[in-house]
C-alpha positions in Angstrom: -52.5 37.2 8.4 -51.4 40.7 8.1 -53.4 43.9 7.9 -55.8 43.7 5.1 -56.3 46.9 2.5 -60.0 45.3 0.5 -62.8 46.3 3.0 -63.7 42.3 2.1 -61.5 40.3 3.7 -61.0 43.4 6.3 -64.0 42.9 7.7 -63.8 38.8 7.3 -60.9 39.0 9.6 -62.6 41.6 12.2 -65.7 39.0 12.6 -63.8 36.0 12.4 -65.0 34.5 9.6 -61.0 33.4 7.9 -60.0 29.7 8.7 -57.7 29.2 5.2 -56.7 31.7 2.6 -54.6 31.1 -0.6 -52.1 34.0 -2.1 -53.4 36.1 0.7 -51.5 39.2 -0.6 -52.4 38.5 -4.2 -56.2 38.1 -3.8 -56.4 41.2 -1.5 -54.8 43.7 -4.3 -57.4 41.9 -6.4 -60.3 43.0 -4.4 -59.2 46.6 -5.2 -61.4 46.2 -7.8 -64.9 44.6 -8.6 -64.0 40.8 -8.4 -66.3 37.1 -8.7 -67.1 34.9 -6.2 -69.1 31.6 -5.7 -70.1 29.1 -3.4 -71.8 25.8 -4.2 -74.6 25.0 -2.5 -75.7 20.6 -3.2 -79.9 20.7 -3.3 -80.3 17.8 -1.1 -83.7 19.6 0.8 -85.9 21.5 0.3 -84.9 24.1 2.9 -81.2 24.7 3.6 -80.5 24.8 7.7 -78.8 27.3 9.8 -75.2 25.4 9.1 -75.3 27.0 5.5 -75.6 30.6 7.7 -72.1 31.5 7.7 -71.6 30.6 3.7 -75.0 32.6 3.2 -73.5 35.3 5.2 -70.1 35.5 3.2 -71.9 35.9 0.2 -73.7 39.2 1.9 -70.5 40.7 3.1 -68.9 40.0 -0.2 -71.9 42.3 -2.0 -72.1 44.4 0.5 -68.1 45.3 0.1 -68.9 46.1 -3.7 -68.6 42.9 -5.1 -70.6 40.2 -7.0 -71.7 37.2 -5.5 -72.3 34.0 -7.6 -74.8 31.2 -5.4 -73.7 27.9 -7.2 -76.6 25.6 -6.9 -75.9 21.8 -7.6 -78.4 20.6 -10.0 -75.6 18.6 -11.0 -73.5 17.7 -8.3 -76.8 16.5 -5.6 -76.9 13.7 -8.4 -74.2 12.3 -6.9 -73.7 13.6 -3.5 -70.8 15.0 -1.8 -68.7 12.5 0.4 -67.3 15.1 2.7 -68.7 14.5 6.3 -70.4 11.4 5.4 -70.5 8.0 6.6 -72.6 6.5 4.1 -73.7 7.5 0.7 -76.8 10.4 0.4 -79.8 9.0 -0.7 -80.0 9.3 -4.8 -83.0 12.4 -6.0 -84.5 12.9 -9.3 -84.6 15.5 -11.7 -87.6 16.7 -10.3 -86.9 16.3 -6.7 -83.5 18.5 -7.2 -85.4 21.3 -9.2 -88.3 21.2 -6.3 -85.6 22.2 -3.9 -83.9 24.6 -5.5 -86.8 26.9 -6.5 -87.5 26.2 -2.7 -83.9 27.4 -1.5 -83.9 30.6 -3.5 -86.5 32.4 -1.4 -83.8 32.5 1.4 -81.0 33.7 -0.5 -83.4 36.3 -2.1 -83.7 37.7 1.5 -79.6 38.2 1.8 -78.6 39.2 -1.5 -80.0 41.7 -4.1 -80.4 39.7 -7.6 -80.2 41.3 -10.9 -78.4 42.3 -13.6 -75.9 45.4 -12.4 -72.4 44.9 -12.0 -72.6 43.6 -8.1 -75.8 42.2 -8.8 -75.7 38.6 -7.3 -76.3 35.2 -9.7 -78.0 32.3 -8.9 -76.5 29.5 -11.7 -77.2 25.4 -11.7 -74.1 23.3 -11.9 -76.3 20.8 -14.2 -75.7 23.4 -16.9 -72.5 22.5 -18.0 -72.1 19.3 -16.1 -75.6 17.4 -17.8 -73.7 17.9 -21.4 -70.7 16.8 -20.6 -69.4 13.7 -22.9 -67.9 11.2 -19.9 -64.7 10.1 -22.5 -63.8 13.6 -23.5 -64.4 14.8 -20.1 -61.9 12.5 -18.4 -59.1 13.0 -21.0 -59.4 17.1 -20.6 -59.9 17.0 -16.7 -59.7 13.8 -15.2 -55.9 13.2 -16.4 -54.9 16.4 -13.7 -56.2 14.2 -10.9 -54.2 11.1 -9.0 -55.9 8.8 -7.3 -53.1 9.2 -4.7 -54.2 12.0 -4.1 -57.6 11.5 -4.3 -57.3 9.0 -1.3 -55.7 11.2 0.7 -59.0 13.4 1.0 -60.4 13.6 4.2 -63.9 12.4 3.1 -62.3 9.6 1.5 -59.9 8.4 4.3 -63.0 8.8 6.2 -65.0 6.4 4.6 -62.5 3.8 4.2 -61.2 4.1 7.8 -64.5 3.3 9.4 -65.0 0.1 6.3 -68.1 2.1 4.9 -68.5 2.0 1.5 -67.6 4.7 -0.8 -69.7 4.4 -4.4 -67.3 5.4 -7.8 -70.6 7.9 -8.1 -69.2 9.8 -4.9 -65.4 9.4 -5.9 -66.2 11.7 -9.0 -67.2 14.3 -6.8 -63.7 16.3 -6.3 -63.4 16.1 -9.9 -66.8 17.7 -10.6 -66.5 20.3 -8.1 -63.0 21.4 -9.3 -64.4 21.8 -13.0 -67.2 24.5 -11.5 -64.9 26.4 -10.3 -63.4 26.5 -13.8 -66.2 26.7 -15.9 -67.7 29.8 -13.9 -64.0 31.6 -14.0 -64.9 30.7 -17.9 -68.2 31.8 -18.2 -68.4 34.7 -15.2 -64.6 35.6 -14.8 -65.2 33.9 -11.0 -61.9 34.4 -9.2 -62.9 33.2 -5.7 -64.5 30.3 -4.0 -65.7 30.7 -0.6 -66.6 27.9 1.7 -66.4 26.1 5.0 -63.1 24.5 6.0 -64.1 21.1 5.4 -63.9 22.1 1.4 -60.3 23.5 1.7 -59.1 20.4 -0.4 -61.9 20.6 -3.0 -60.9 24.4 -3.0 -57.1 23.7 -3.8 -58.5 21.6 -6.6 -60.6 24.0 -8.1 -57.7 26.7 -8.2 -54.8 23.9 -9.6 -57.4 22.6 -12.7 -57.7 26.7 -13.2 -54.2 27.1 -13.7 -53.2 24.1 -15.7 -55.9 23.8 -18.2 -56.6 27.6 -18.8 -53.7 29.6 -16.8 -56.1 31.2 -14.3 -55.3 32.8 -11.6 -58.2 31.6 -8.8 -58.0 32.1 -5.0 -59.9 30.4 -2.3 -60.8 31.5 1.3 -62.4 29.3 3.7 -64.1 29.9 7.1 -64.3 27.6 10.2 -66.9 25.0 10.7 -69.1 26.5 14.1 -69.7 24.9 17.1 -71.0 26.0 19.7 -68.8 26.6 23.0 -69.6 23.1 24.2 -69.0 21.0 21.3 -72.5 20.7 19.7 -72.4 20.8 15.8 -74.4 24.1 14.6 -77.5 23.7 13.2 -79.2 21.1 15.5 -81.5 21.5 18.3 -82.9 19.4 20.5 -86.2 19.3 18.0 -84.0 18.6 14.9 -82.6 20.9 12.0 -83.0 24.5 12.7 -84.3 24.9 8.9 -84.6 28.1 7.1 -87.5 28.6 5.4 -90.4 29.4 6.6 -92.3 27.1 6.3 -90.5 24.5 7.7 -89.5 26.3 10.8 -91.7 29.5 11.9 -90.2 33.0 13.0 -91.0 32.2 16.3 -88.9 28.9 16.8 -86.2 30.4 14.7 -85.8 33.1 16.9 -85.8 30.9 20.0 -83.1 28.8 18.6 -80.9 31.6 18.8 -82.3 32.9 22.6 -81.1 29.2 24.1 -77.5 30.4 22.7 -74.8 29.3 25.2 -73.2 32.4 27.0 -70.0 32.2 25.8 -71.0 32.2 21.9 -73.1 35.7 22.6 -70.2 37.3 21.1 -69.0 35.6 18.6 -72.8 34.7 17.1 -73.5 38.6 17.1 -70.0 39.0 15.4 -71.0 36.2 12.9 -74.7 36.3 12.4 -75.7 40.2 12.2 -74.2 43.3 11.2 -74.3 45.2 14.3 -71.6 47.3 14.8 -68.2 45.5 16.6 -68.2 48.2 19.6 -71.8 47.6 20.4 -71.2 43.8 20.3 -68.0 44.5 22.3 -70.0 45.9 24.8 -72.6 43.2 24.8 -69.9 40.5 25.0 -68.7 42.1 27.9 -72.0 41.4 30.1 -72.1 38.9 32.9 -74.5 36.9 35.2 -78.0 37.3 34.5 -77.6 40.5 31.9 -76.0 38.1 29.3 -79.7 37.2 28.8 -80.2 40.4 27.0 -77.4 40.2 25.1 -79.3 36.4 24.0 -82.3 38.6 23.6 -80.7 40.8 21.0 -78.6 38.3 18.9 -82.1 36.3 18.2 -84.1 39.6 17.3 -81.7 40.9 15.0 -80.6 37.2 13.5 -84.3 36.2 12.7 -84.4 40.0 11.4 -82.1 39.0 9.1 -83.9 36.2 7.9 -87.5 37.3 8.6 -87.8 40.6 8.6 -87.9 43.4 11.5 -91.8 42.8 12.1 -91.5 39.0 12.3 -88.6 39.4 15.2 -90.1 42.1 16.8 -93.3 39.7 17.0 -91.4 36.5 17.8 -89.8 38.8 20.6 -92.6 40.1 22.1 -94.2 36.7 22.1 -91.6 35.8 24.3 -91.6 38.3 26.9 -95.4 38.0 27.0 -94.5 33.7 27.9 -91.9 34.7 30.1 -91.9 37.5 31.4 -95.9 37.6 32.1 -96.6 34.3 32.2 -98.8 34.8 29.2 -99.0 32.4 26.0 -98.2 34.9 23.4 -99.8 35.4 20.0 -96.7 33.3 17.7 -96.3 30.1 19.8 -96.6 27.4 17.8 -99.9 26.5 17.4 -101.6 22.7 16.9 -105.1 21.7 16.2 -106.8 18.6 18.0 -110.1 17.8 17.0 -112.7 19.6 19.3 -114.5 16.1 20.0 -111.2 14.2 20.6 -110.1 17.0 23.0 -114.2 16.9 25.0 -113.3 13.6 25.7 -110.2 14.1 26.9 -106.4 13.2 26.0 -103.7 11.5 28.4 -101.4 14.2 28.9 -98.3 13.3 27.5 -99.8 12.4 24.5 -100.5 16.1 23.8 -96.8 16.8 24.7 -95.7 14.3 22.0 -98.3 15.5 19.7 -96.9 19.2 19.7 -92.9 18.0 19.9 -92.4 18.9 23.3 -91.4 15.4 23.4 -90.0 12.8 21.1 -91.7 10.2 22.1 -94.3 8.8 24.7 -91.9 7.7 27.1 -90.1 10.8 26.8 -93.1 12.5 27.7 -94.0 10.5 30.6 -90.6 11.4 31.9 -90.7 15.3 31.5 -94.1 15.1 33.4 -92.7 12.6 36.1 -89.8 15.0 36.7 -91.9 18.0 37.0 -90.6 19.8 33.5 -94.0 19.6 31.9 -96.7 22.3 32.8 -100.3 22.8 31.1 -101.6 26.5 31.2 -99.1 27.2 33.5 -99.6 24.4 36.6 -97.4 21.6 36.5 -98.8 18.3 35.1 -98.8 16.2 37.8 -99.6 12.3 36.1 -98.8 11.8 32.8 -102.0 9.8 32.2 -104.0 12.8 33.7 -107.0 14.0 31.1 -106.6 17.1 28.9 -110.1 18.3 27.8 -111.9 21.1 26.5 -112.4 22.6 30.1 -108.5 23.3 30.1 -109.0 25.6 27.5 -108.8 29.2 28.4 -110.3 32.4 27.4 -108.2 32.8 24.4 -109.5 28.6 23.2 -106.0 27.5 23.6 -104.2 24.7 26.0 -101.0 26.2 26.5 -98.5 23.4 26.8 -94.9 24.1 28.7 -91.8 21.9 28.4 -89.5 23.6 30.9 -89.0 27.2 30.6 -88.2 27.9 27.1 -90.5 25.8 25.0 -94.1 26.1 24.3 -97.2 25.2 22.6 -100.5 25.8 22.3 -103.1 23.6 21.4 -106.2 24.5 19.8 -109.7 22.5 19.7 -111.1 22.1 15.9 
């Protein structure tokens, strides 16, 4: 890749968010001017999880570099589930499940990208628009006829499936076919150039931009951006507790922000780069820190990446929170925060039931392990018997039991 004139994919390649571009030197003299972009997002949750950050944060820079961003939400295609990455076939959602999540889904995409109706404005559309109303016979003679099933098998998310013997539904196979006519129909109805998306869509991508150019002569481009892991392999997204989800109220400030503190030294950099908008010198200079003063530079990537998300109060909050549990030994006002019933708890409660209560542990005999190896600490002492009695003389001044699962995770537990 050469030097880039469009401030978009300029600052793409500064922050290292190209994997694959197609007609590099044609799309760029495109963006010289206000240009369309999309990228599909399936409505298989309620929440979408910290994976879909990078797409979410394409879609930003693209607006932010005078362009107009078009979110693509699959109304239609979640009805039959994309193949790509999968072992085994998504579990099937209704009508109303799909339009549950997506109303859900907005609120976070409301908090990147300025909606409305100006010429950079950004668009949220439904895939089951177009696709719902399609006529299966005279859709396959005007699209389906541009697609081999040789090629078709030589998809990685097929080959996938029928190397490792799992089945692959005709549902699923149709996929590729009905993500190649979105792109299509929006260039159609939006004059949508450009289709963003991780590098595991490259092929879907390529289809898009072929179906473009034989059944209407479009001109379409695709750019795709690598799949993150972290330094050490791990898949981005996960945590030891599970998804790192989104909205809010499936994951609070505070354990958002924490996800991003218990970031792996070597991905300080790159996360800043990827994740926030601080200027590249400052991150450069960030990037540069060793030993123990990498932890600030972990201190700043979460504040300003749950800024992003949740506003500057709610990262300044979740931050202070944690100096207050780490720093001064204190519980902090945003810990998460679990009610036990106050006669349950005047009784008393085995120890690492409480842990597994509050997911500090997954399980009982998890639990009993953390305490047995010395990792599990109530109001700051370390538990010593995991069958030892939790009551309401543990708690403190503030009515709390303040749980500790090493030194990074917390709860408190309140009597009701």
């Amino acid at each position: 890749m050469g030097a880039f004139k469009s401030d978009f994919l300029r600052v793409l390649q500064e922050r290292g968010f190209i994997h694959q571009l197609t007609d590099e030197a044609g799309l760029d003299a495109k963006l010289a001017n206000t240009c369309t972009a999309y990228i599909g997002f399936d409505a298989t949750a309620d929440s979408l999880h910290v994976g879909s950050l990078l797409q979410i944060m394409l879609l930003r820079w693209f607006q932010k570099t005078g362009h107009r961003p078009i979110v693509l939400m699959g109304g239609g295609t979640t009805k039959v589930g994309d193949p790509s990455g999968k072992d085994e076939s998504r579990q099937l959602l209704t009508n109303s499940q799909i339009d549950s999540n997506i109303a859900s889904i907005r609120s976070v995409f409301e908090t990147f990208l300025t909606f409305g109706d100006g010429p950079t404005d950004a668009l949220m559309a439904n895939n089951a628009d177009w696709l719902d109303g399609l006529e299966y016979i005279a859709f396959l003679r005007e699209v389906g006829r541009h697609f081999t099933i040789n090629r078709m098998l030589s998809f990685d998310s097929v080959k996938l499936r029928l190397d490792r013997e799992q089945p692959l539904t005709f549902l699923e196979f149709n996929y590729m076919i009905l993500q190649a006519y979105d792109f299509v129909e929006l260039a159609r109805r939006h004059e949508c150039i450009l289709q963003l998306g991780g590098s595991d869509q490259w092929g879907n991508i390529i289809n898009g931009i072929e179906l473009g150019r034989r059944v209407e002569q479009f001109e379409l481009y695709g750019v795709t951006s690598p799949l993150i892991t972290t330094s050490s392999g791990a898949k981005m997204g996960k945590s030891a507790q599970g998804a790192v989800w989104l909205n809010t109220d499936k994951l609070p400030p505070y354990d958002y922000w924490q996800f991003w503190r218990n970031t792996e030294d070597a991905d300080v950099g790159r996360f800043l780069k990827l994740f926030t908008e601080m200027p590249l010198d400052e991150i450069a200079r960030i990037d540069a820190l060793e030993g123990v003063e990498i932890n600030d530079g972990k201190i700043v990537l979460a504040t300003e990446a749950t800024a992003m998300l949740h506003g500057r109060a709610a990262a300044d909050e979740a931050a202070e929170t944690a100096r207050q549990t780490f720093v001064e030994g204190g519980a902090g006002d945003d810990l998460p925060t679990f009610d036990v019933p106050l006669a349950e708890l005047e009784e008393g409660i085995a120890a690492f039931e409480l842990f597994r209560r509050c997911g500090l542990a997954a399980s009982g005999g998890e639990a009993r392990r953390l305490i047995k190896g010395g990792g599990g600490r109530i109001n700051d002492v370390p538990a010593t018997d995991a069958m030892q009695n939790v009551s309401a003389a543990d708690l403190g001044n503030e009515g709390h039991v303040k749980l500790s699962a090493g030194k990074k995770r917390h709860a408190l537990i309140r009597g009701v």
